[in-house]
N, C-alpha and C positions, 0 to 999 in steps of 0.2 A: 370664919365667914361661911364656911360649909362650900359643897359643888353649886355652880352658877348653871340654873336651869331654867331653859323656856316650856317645855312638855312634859307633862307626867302621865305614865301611862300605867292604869292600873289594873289587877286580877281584878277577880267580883266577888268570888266563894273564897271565904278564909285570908281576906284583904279587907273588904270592904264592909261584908255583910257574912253575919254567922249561920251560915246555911246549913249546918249537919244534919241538923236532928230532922228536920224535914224530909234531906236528903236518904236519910238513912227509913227514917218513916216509908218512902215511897217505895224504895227498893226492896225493903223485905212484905212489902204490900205485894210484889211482884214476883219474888219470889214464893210465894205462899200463895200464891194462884195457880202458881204450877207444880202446886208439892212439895217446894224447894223450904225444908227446914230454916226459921229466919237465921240472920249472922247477927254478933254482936255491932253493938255501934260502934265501938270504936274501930271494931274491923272494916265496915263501911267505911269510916271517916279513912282510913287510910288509902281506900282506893279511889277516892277521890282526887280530879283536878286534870284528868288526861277525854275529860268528855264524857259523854251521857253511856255510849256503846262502851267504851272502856270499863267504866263503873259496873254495868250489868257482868260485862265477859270475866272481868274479874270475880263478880260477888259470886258465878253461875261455877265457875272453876270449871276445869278438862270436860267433867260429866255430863255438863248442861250447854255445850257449843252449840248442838245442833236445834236447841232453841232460843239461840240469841235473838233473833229478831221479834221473836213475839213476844219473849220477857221486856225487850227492850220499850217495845211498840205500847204495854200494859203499864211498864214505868213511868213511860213519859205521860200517859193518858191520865196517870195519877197526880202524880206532881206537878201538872198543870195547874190541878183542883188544888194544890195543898202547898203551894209552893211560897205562899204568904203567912203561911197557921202558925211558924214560931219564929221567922226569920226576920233578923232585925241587924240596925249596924252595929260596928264593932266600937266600942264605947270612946267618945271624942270622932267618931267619923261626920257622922254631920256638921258636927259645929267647928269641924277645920277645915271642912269644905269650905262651909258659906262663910269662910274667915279670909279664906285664900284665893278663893276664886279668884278674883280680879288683877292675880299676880304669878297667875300662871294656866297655858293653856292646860287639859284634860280633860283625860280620854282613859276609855274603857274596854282591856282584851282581854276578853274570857275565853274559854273552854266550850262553856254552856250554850244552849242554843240562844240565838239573837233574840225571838221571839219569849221567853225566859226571862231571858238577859233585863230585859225590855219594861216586861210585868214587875218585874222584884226592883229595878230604878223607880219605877213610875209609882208601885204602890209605897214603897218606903220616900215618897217626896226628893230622889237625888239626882232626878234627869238633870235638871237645870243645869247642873255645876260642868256637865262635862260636854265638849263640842265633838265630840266621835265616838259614839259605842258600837261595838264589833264583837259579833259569838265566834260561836264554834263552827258554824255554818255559813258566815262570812265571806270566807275564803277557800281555799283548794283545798289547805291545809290546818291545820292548827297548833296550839304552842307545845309542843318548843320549835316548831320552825318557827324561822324569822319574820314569814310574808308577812302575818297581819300587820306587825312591829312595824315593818318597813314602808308597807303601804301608808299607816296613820300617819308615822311620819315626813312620806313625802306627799299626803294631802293637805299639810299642817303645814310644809315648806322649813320642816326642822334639820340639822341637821343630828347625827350618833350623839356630836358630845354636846348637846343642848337637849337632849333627853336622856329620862329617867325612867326603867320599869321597875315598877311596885307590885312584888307576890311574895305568897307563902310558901310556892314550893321551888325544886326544885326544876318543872317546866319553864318558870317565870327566869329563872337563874339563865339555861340555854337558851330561850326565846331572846334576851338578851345580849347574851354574849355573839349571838348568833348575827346581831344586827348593828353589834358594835357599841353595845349601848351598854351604861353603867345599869346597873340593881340593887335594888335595895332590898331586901328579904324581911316580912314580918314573921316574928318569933311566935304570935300569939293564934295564928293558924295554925295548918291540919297539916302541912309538909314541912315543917322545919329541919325533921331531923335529915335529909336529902342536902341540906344544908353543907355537910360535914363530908361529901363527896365533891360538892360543887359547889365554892362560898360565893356569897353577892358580894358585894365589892362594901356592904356595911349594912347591920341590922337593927333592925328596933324594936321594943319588948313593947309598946303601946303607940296607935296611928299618931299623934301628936306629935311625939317624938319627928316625924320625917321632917318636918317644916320647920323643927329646929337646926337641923342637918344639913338643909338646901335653903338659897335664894334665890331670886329671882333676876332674870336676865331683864336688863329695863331697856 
């Protein structure tokens, strides 16, 4: 019968929608404005998932601390511009949304900025499906603390075990555990392998897959 759930609450980047290459695009756009040799992409894609300032401090390493805010401030200026140019859903995202929707609430906790958040739902057509999106700038804090988790869920009137968080790494894993709430981990993101320190409670190798795993609380 799989877990009985009312809420699903999901990442954005490497859940929902295949942001890397953009991401990575922007970043070494930013790095290469201030001299900074570009990184490869899949080293990008690894530092991804902890927020926009974390992605820069990381890609900048020890050497470049003392200009995080102006790489960061050049990144974001960028990928505002570019944040549509390759990024699309993760194949079956759309068409399980508008299959499901009506049988369960959803909701959306990124990392990412709100305003981001925001543009990449609304240009890829996926606002509709969900009754709460929340960035990185949302809150006080962001994941793997619990607030945002906790807040969605007590504006939704859910309670832990009537919700579900759905990411790919292993932020999404503690933001979770953190709130009392089961997880579910996609395999076919950018943090899986974080997986293997910290399990989600059950994983899936394609989004389709989740809706065979879970029902709906009627």
């Amino acid at each position: 019968m799989g877990k009985a759930v009312r809420l699903l609450v999901f990442d954005l980047d490497g859940t929902l929608v295949d942001s890397k290459v953009d991401l990575a695009y922007s970043v070494n756009y930013a790095l290469g404005a201030f001299g900074f040799s570009p990184l490869p992409d899949e080293t990008i894609y690894s530092y991804v998932g902890n927020g926009a300032s974390m992605l820069i401090q990381r890609s900048l390493g020890a050497g470049g601390r003392d200009l995080l805010p102006r790489v960061l401030e050049t990144f974001l200026a960028h990928y505002r511009e570019h944040l549509l140019d390759t990024t699309v859903p993760y194949p079956g995202v759309r068409e399980s949304l508008s299959a499901q929707s009506g049988n369960f609430d959803m909701a959306v906790l990124t990392n990412k900025p709100i305003d981001m958040t925001k543009t990449i739902l609304d240009g890829l057509s996926l606002s509709r499906h969900f009754v709460d999106v929340r960035g990185g700038d949302s809150f006080g804090s962001k994941k793997p603390d619990p607030e945002g988790l906790l807040q969605i869920m007590t504006k939704r009137g859910t309670t832990p075990a009537e919700t579900l968080m759905v990411g790919d790494s292993v932020t999404d894993v503690l933001a979770g555990l953190g709130a009392g709430v089961a997880t579910c981990g996609v395999t076919y993101g950018l943090g899986a392998d974080g997986f293997a320190e910290h399990s989600p409670d059950f994983t899936i190798d394609r989004f389709p897959e989740l809706f065979e795993r879970i029902r709906p609380i009627r």
